[in-house]
Each structure stands twice: as structure tokens, then as C-alpha cells.
MDTraj code that builds the backbone (N, CA, C; nanometers):
import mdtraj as md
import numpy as np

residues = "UNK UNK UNK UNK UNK UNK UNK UNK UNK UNK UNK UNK UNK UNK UNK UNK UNK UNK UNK UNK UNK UNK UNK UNK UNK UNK UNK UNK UNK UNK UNK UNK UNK UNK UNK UNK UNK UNK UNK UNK UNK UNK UNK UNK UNK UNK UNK UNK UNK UNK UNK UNK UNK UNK UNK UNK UNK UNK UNK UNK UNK UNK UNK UNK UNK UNK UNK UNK UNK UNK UNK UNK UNK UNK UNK UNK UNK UNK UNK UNK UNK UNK UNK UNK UNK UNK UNK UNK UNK UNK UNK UNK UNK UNK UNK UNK UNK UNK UNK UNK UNK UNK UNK UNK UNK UNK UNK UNK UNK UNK UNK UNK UNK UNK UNK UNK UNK UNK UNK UNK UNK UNK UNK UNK UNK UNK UNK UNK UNK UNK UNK UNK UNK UNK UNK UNK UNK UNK UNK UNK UNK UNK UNK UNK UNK UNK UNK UNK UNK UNK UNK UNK UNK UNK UNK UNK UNK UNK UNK UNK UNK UNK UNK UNK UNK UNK UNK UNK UNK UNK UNK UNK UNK UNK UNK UNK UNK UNK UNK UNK UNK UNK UNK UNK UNK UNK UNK".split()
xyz = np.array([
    [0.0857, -0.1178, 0.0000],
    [0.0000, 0.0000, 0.0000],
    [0.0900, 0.1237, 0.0000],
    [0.0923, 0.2224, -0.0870],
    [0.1124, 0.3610, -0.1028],
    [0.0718, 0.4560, 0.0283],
    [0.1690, 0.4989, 0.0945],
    [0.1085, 0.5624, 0.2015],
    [0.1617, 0.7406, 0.1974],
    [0.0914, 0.8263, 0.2317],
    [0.1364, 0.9574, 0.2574],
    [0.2624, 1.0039, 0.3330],
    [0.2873, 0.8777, 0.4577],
    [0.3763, 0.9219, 0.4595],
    [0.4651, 0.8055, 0.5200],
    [0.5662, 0.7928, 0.5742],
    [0.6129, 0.6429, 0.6259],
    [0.5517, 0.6376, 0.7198],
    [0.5520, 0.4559, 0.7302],
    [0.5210, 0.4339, 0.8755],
    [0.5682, 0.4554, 0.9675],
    [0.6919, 0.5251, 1.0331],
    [0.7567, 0.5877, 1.1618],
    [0.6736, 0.6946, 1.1219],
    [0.7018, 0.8079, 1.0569],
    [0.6689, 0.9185, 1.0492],
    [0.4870, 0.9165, 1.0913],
    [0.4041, 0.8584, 1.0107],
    [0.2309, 0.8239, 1.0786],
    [0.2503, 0.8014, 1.1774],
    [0.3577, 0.6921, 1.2680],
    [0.3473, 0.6713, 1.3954],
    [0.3500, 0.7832, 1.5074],
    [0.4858, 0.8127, 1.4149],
    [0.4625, 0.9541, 1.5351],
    [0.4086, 1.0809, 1.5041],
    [0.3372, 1.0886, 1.3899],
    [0.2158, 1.2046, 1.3658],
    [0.1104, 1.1858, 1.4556],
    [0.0574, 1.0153, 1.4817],
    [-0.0626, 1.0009, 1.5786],
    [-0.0165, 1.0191, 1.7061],
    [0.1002, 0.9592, 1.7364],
    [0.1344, 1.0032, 1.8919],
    [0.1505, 1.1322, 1.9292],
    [0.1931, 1.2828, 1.8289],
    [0.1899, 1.3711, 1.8608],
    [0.0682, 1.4208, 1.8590],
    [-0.0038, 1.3750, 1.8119],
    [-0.1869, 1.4251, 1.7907],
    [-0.2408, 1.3634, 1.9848],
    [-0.1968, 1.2394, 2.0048],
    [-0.2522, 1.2072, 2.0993],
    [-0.1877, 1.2725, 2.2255],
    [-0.0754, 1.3312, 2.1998],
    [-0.0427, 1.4344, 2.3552],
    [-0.0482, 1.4882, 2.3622],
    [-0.1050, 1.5424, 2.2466],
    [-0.1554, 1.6988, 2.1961],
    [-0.3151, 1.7249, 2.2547],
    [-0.3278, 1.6217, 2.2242],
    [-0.5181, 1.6169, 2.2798],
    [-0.5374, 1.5567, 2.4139],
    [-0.4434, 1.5096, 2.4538],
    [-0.4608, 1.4450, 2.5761],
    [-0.3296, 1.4258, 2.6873],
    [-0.2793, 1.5615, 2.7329],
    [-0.1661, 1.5809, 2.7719],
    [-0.1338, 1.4621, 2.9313],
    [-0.1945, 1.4068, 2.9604],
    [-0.1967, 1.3784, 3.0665],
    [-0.0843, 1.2757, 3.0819],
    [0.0095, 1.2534, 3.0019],
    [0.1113, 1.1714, 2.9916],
    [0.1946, 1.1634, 2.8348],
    [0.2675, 1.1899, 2.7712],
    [0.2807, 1.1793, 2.6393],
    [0.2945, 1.0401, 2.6032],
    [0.2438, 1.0321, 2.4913],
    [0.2342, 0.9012, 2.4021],
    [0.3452, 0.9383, 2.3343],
    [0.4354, 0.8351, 2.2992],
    [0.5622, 0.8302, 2.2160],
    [0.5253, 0.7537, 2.0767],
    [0.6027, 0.7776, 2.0066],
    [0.5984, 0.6874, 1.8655],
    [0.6079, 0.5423, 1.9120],
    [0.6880, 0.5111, 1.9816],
    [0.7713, 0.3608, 2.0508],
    [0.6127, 0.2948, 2.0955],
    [0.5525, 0.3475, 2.1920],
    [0.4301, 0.2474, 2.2502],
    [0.3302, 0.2172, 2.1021],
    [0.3484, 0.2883, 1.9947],
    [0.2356, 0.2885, 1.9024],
    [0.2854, 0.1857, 1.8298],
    [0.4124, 0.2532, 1.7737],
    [0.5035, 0.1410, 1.6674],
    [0.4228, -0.0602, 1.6456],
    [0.4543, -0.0956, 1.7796],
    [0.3751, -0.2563, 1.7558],
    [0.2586, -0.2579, 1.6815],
    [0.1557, -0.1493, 1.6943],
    [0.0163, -0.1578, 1.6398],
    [0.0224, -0.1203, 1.4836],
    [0.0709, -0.0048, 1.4713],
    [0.0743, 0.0785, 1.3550],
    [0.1150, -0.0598, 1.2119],
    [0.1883, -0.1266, 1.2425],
    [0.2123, -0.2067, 1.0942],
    [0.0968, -0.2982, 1.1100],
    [0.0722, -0.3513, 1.2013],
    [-0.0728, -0.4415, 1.2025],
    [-0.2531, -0.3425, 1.1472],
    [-0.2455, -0.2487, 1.2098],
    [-0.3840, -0.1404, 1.2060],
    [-0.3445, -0.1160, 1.0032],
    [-0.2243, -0.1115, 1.0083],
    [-0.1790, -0.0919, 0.8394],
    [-0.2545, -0.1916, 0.7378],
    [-0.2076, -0.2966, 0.7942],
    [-0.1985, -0.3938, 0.7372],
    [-0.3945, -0.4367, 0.7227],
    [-0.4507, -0.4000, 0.8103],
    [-0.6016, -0.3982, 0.7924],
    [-0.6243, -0.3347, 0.7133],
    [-0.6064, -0.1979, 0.7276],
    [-0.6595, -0.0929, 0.6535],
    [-0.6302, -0.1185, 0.4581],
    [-0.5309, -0.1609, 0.4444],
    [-0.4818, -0.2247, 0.3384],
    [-0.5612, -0.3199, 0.2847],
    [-0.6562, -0.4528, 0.3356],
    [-0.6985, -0.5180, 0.3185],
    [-0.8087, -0.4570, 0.3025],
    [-0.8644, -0.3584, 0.3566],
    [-1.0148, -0.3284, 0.3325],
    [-1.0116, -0.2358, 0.2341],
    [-0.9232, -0.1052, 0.2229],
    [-0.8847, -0.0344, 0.1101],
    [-0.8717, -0.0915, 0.0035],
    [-0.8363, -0.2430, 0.0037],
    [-0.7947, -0.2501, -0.1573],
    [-0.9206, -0.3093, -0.1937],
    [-1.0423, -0.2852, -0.1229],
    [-1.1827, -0.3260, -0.1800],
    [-1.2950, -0.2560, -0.2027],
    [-1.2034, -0.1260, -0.1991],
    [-1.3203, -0.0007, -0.1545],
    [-1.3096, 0.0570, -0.3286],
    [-1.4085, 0.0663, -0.3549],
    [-1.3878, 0.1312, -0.5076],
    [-1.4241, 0.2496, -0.4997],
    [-1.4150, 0.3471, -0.4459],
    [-1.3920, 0.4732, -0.4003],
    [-1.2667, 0.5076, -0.4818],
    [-1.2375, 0.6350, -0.5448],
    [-1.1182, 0.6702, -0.6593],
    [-1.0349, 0.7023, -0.5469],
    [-1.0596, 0.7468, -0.4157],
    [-0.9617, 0.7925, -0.3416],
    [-0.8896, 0.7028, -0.2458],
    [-0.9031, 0.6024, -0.2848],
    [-0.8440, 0.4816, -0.2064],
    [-0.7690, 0.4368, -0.2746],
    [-0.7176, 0.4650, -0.3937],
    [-0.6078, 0.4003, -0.4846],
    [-0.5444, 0.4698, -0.5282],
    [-0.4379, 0.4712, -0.6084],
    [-0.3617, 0.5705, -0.7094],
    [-0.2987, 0.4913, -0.8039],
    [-0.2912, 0.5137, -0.9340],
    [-0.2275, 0.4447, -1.0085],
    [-0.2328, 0.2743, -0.9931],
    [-0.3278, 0.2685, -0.9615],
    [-0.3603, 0.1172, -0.9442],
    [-0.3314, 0.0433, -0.8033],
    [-0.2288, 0.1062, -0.7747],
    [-0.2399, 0.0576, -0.6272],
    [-0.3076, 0.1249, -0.4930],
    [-0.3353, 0.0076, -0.3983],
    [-0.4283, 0.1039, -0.2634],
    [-0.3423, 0.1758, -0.2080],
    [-0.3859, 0.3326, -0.1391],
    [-0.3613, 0.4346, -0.1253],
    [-0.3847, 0.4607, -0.0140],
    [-0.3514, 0.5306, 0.1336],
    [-0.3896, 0.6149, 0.2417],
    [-0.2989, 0.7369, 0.2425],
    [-0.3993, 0.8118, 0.2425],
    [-0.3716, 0.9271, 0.3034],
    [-0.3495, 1.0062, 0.4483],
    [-0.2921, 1.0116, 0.4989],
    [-0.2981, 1.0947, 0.6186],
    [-0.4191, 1.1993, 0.6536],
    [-0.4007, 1.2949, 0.5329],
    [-0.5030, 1.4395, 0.5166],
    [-0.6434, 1.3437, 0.4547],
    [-0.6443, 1.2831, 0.4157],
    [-0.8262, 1.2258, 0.4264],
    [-0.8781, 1.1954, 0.4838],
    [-0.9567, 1.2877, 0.5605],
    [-1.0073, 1.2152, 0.6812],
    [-1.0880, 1.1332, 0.6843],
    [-1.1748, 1.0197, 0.5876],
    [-1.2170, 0.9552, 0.6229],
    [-1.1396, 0.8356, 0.6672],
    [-1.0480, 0.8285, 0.5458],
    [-0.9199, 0.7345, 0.5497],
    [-0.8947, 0.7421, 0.7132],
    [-0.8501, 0.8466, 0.7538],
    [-0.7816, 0.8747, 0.8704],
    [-0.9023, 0.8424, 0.9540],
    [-0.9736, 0.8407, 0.9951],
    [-1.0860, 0.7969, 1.0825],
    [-1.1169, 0.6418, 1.0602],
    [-1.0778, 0.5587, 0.9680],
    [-1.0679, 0.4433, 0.9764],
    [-0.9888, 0.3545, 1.0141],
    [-0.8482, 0.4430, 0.9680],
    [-0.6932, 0.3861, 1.0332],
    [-0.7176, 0.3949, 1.2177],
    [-0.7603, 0.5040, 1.1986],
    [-0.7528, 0.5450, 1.3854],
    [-0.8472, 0.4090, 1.5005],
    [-0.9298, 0.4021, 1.3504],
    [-1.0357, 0.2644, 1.4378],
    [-0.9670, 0.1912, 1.4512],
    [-0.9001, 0.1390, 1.2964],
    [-0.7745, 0.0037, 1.3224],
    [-0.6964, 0.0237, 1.4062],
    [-0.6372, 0.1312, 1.4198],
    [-0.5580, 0.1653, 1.5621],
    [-0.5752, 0.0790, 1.6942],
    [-0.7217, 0.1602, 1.7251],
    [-0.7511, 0.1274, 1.8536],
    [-0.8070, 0.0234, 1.9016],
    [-0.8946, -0.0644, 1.8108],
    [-0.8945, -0.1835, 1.8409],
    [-0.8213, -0.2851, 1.8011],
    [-0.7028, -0.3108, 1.7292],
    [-0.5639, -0.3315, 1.7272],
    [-0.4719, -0.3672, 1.8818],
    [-0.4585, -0.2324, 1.9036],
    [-0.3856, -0.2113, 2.0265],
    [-0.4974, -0.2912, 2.1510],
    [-0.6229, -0.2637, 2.1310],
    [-0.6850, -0.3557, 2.2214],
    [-0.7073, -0.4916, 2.2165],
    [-0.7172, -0.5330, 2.0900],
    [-0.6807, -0.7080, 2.0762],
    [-0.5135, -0.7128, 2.1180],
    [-0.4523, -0.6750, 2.0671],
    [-0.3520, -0.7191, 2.0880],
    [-0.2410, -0.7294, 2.2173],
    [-0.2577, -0.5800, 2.2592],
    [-0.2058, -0.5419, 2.3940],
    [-0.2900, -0.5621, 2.5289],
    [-0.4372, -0.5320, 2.4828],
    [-0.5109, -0.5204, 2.6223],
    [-0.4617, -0.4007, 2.6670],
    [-0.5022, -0.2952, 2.6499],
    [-0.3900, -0.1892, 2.6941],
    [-0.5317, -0.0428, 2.6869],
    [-0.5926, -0.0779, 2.7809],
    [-0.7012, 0.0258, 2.7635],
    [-0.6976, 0.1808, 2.7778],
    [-0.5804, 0.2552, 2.8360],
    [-0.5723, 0.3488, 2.8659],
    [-0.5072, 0.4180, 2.7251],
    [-0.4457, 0.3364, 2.6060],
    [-0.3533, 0.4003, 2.4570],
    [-0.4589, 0.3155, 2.3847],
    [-0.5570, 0.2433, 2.4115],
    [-0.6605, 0.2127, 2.3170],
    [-0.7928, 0.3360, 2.3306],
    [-0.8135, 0.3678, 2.4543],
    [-0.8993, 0.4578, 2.4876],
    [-0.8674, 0.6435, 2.4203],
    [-0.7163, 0.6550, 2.4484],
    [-0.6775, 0.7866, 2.3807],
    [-0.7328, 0.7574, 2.2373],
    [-0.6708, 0.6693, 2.1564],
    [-0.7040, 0.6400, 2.0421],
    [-0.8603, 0.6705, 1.9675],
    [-0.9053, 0.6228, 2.0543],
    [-1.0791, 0.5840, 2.0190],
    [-1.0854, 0.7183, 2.0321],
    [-1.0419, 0.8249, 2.1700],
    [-1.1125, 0.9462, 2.1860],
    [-1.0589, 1.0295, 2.0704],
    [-0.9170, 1.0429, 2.0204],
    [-0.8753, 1.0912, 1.9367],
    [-0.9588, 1.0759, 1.8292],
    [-1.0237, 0.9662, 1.7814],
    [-1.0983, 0.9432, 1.6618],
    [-1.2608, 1.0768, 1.6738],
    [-1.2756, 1.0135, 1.8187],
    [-1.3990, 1.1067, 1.8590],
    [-1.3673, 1.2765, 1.8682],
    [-1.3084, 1.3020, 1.8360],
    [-1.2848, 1.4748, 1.8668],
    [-1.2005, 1.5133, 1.7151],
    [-1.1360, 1.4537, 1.6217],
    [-1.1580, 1.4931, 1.5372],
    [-1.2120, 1.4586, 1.3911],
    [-1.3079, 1.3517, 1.4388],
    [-1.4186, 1.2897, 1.3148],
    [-1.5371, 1.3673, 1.4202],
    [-1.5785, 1.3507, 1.5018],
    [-1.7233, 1.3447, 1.5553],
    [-1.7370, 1.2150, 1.5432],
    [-1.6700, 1.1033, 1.5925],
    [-1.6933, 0.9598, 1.5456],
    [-1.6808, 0.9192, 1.6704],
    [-1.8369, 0.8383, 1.6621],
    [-1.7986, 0.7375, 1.8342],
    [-1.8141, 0.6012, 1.8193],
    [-1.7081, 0.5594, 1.8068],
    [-1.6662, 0.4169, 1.7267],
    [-1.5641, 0.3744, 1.8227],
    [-1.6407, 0.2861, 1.9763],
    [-1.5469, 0.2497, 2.0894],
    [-1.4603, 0.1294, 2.0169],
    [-1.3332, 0.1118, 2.0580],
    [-1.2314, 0.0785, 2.0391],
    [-1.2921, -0.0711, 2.0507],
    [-1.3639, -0.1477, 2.1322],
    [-1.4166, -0.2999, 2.1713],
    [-1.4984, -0.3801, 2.0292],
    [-1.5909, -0.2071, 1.9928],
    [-1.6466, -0.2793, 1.8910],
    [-1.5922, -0.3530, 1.7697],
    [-1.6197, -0.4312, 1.7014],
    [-1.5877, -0.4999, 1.6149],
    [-1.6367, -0.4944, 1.4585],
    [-1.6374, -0.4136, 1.4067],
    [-1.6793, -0.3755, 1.2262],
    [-1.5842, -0.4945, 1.2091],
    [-1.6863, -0.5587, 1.0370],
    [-1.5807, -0.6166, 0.9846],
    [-1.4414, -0.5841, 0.9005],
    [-1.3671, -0.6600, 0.8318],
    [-1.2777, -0.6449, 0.7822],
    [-1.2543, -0.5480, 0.6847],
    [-1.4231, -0.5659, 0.5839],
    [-1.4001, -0.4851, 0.5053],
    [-1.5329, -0.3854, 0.5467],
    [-1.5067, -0.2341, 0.5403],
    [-1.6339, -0.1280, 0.5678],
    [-1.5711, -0.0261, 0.4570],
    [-1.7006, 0.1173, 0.4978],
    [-1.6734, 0.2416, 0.4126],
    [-1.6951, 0.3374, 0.4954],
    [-1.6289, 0.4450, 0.5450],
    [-1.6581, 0.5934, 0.6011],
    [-1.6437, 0.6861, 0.4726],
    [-1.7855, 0.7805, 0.4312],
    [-1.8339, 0.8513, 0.3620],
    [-1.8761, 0.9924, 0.4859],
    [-1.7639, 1.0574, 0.4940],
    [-1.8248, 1.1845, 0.6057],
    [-1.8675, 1.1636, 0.7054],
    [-1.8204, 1.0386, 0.8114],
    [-1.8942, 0.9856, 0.8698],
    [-1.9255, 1.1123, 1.0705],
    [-1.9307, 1.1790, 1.0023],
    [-1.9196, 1.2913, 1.0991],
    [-2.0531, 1.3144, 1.1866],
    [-2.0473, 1.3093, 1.3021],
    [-2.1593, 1.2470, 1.3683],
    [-2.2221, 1.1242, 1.3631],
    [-2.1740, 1.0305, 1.3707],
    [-2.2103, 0.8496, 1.3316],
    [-2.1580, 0.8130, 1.4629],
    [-2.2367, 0.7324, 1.5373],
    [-2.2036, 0.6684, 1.6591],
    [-2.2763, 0.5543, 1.6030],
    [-2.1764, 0.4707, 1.6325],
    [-2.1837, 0.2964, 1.5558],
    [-2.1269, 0.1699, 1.6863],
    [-2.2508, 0.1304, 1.7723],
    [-2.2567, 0.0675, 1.8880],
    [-2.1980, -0.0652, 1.8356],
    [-2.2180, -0.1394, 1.9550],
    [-2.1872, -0.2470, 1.9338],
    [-2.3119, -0.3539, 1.8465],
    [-2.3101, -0.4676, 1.7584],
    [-2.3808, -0.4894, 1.6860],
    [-2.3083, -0.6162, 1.6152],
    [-2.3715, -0.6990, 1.5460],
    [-2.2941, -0.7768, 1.4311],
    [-2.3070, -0.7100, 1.2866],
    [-2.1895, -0.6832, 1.2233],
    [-2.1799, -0.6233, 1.1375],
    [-2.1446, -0.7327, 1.0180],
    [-2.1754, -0.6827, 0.8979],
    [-2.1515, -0.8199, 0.7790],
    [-2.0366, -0.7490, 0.6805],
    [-1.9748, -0.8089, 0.6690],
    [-1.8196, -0.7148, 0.5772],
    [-1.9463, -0.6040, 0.4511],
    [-1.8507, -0.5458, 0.4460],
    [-1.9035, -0.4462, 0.3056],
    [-1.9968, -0.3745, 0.3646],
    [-1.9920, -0.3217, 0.4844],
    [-2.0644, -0.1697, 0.5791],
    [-2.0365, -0.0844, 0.5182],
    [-2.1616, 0.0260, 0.5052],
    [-2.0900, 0.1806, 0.4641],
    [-2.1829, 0.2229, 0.5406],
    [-2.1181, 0.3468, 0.5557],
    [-2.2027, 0.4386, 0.6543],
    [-2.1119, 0.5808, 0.6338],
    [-2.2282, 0.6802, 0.6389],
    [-2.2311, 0.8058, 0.6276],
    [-2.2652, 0.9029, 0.7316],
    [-2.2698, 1.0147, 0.7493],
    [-2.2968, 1.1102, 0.8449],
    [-2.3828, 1.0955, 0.9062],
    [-2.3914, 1.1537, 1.0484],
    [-2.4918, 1.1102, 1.1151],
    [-2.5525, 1.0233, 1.1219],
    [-2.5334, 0.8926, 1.1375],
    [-2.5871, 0.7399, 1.1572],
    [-2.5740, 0.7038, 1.2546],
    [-2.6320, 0.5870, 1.3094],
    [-2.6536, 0.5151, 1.4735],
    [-2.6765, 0.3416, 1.4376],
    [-2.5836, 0.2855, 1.4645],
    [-2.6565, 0.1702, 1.4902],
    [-2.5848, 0.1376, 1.6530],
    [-2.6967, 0.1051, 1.6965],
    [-2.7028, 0.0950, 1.8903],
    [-2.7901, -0.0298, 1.9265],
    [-2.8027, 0.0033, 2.0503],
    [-2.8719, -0.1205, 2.1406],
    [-3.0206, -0.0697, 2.1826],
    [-3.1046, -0.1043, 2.2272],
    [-3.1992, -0.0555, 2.2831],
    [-3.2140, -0.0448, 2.4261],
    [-3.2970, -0.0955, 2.5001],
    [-3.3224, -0.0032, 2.6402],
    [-3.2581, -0.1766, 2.6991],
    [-3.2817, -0.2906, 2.6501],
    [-3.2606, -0.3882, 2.7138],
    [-3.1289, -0.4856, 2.7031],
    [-3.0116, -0.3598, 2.5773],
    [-2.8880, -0.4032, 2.5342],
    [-2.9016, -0.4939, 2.4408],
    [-2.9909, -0.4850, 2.3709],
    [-2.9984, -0.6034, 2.2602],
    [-2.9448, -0.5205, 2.1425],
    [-2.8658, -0.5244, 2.0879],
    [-2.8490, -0.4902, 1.9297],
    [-2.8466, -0.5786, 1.8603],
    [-2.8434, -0.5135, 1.6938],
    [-2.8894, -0.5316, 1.5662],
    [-2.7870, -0.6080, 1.4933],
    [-2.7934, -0.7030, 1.4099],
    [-2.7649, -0.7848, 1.3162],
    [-2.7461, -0.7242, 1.1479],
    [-2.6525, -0.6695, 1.1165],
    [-2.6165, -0.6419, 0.9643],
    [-2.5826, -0.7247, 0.8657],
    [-2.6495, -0.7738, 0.7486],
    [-2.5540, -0.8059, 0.6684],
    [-2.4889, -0.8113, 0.6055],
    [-2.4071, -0.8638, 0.5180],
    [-2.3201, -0.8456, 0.3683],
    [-2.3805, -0.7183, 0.3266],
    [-2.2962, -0.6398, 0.2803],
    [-2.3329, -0.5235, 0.2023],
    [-2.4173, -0.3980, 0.2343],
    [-2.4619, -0.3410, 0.4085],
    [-2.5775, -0.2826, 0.4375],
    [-2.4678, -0.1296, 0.4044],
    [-2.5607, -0.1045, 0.4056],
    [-2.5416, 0.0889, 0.3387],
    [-2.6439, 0.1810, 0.3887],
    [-2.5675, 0.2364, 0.4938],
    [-2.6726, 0.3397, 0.6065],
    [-2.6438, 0.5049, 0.5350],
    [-2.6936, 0.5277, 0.5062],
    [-2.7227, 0.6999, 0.4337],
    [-2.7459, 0.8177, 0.5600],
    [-2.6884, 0.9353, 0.5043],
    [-2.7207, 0.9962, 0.6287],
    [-2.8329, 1.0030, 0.7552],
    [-2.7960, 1.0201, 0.8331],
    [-2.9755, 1.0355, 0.9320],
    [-2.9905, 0.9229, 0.9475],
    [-2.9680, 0.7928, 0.8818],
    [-3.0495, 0.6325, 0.9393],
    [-2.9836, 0.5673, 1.0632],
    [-3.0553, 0.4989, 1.1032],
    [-3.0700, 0.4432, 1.2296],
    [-3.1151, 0.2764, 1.2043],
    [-3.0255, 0.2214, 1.3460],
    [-3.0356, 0.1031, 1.3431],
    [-3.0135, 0.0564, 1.4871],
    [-3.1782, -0.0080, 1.5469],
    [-3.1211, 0.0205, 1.6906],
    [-3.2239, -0.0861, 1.7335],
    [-3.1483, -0.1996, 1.8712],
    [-3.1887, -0.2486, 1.9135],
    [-3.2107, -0.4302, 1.8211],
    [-3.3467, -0.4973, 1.8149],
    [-3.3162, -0.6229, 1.8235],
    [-3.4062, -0.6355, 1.6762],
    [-3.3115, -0.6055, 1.6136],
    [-3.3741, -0.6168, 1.4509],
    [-3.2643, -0.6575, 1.3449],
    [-3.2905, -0.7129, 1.2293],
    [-3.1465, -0.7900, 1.1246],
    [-3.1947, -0.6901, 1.0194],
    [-3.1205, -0.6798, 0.9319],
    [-3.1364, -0.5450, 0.8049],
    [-3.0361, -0.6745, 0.7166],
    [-3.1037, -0.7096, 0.5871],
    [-3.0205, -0.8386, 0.5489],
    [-2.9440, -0.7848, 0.4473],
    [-2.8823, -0.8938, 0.3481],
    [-2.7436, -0.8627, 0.2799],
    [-2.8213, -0.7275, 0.1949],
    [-2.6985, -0.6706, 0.1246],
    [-2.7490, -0.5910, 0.0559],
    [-2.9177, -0.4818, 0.0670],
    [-2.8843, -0.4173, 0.1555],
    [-2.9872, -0.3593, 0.2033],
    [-2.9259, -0.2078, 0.2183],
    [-3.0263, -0.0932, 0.1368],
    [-2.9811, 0.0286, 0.1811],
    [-3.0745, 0.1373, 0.2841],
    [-3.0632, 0.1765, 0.3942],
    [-3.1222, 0.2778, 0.4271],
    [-3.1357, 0.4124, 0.4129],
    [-3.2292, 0.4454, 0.3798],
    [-3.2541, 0.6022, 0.2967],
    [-3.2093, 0.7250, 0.3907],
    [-3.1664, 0.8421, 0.3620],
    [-3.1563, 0.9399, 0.4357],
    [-3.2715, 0.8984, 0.5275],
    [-3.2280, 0.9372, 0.6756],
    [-3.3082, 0.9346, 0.7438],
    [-3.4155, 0.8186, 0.8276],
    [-3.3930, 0.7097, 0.7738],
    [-3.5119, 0.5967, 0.7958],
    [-3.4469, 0.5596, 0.9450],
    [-3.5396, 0.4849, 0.9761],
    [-3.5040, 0.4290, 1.1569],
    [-3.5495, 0.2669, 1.1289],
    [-3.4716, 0.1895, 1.1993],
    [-3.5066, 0.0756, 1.2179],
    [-3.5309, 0.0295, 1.3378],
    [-3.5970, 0.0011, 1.4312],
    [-3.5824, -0.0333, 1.5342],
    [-3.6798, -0.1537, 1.6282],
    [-3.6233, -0.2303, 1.6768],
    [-3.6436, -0.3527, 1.7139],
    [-3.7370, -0.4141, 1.6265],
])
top = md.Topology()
chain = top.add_chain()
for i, resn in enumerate(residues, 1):
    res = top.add_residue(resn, chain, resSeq=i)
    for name in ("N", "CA", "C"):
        top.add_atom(name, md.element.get_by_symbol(name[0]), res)
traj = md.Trajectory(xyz[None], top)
């Protein structure tokens, strides 16, 4: 994968972002380094399936640093990365919050999207915990959550949430299924 910039250099662009936003100890390049070629190495796999023009260049898959959707997806791989791998909740948690303060994205580090997804502006999208089916997209302002009794929702292959839609509680939305600006699904 073609990247914006090396992997030391991303490493320690996010660690300076994260002591920047969260001074309460500095994050170094060194604690990130283990995650960063693995969170890569996802992002790579799902990028090279995204047919989006801005995910490639010249034929090969592409990240950018300055795209933020790109960058709001790496940051996910980040943080739940570092949390499978390390158990390390306090540089999985910066992570996740980092994602949340400069996407508007509340995409906790535990949850589990599949391998392959899409962020389209996903600016204001809080995306709970849920079973998700590879080939997610989701756009601005979206929700898929739990309801009052913690039950969430079942996605499948291919679902495509449009701005404003909702997906909440104890309901399946099956393969290939799109929700319209705005629609609600719920239990």
C-alpha cells in the first residue's frame, strides 16, 4: 500500500496528535510502533476493496494521512488493534477518543466492524456495538445501537446506512440492504 507518509513518520504524527489532545502523559511513537504495521496492514486489506477513486492511485491502494475519512478508519484500526492485541485500555482509549474529537466519530475501540467497511463523512455516526456483515458503509450522522434492554442489531453483507439512518436495538437489516436518508429501524 502507497502511504502519505512512512510508517515511523504516521506513527509519530498520531502520537503527537494524541499528547496533543490528551496531555496527561505523552504518548511516544515507541508504545504505538507494535500496532501501527498491524492497524496498516487492515486498513490495506479493506482499502484494496473499496472502489472509491480515493483509495487508490495508479492502481495501487492508497492512504492518506489528510483524508479524513481514510484517517478515521486507520484510527479505528488503531484502537482496536492495540486492544486485541495489547489489552492496553488506557492508549486504546486515547485512540478511540482521538478518533472522537476529530471525526465526531464514536466508534469504541471494543467494537468490532468487519474487515471490510466504508466511512463517507462519517461525521456524527455513533456505531454501537452490533454484528456487522463485511461491506458496511455508513455516512454522516448514523446510529446503529442497542436498545433499552442491550440487545443490538444484526447487519448483513453489504448494508449501506445513508445519512440520518438508524439502526437500533433487536432487529437484522439483510445482505445488501440500503437505508434512505433518514429511515429508523428499530427492534
Amino acid at each position: 500500500m502507497q502511504l502519505s507518509l512512512s510508517t515511523s513518520d504516521l506513527t509519530q504524527y498520531i502520537a503527537r496528535q494524541i499528547s496533543h489532545w490528551f496531555p496527561d502523559g505523552d504518548v511516544n511513537a515507541g508504545q504505538l510502533a507494535p500496532y501501527t504495521g498491524p492497524a496498516l496492514e487492515r486498513a490495506e486489506h479493506c482499502f484494496s476493496r473499496i472502489t472509491n477513486k480515493h483509495f487508490s492511485r495508479a492502481g495501487q491502494t492508497y492512504f492518506n494521512h489528510l483524508h479524513s475519512d481514510q484517517y478515521a478508519m486507520l484510527l479505528y484500526f488503531l484502537g482496536n488493534t492495540i486492544h486485541h492485541l495489547a489489552g492496553d485500555p488506557t492508549l486504546a482509549a486515547k485512540t478511540y477518543l482521538l478518533n472522537k474529537a476529530l471525526h465526531a466519530l464514536d466508534l469504541f475501540y471494543e467494537v468490532q466492524l468487519p474487515a471490510v467497511f466504508y466511512f463517507q463523512h462519517p461525521v456524527g455516526t455513533v456505531l454501537g456495538r452490533g454484528n456487522y456483515g463485511n461491506y458496511f458503509g455508513v455516512y454522516q450522522r448514523c446510529t446503529v445501537g442497542g436498545n433499552l434492554d442491550l440487545v443490538y442489531p444484526t447487519l448483513g453483507t453489504g448494508v449501506m446506512m445513508y445519512g440520518g439512518s438508524a439502526i437500533i436495538g433487536a432487529c437484522t437489516v439483510g445482505d445488501n440492504c440500503a437505508l434512505s436518508v433518514g429511515a429508523i429501524v428499530v427492534d
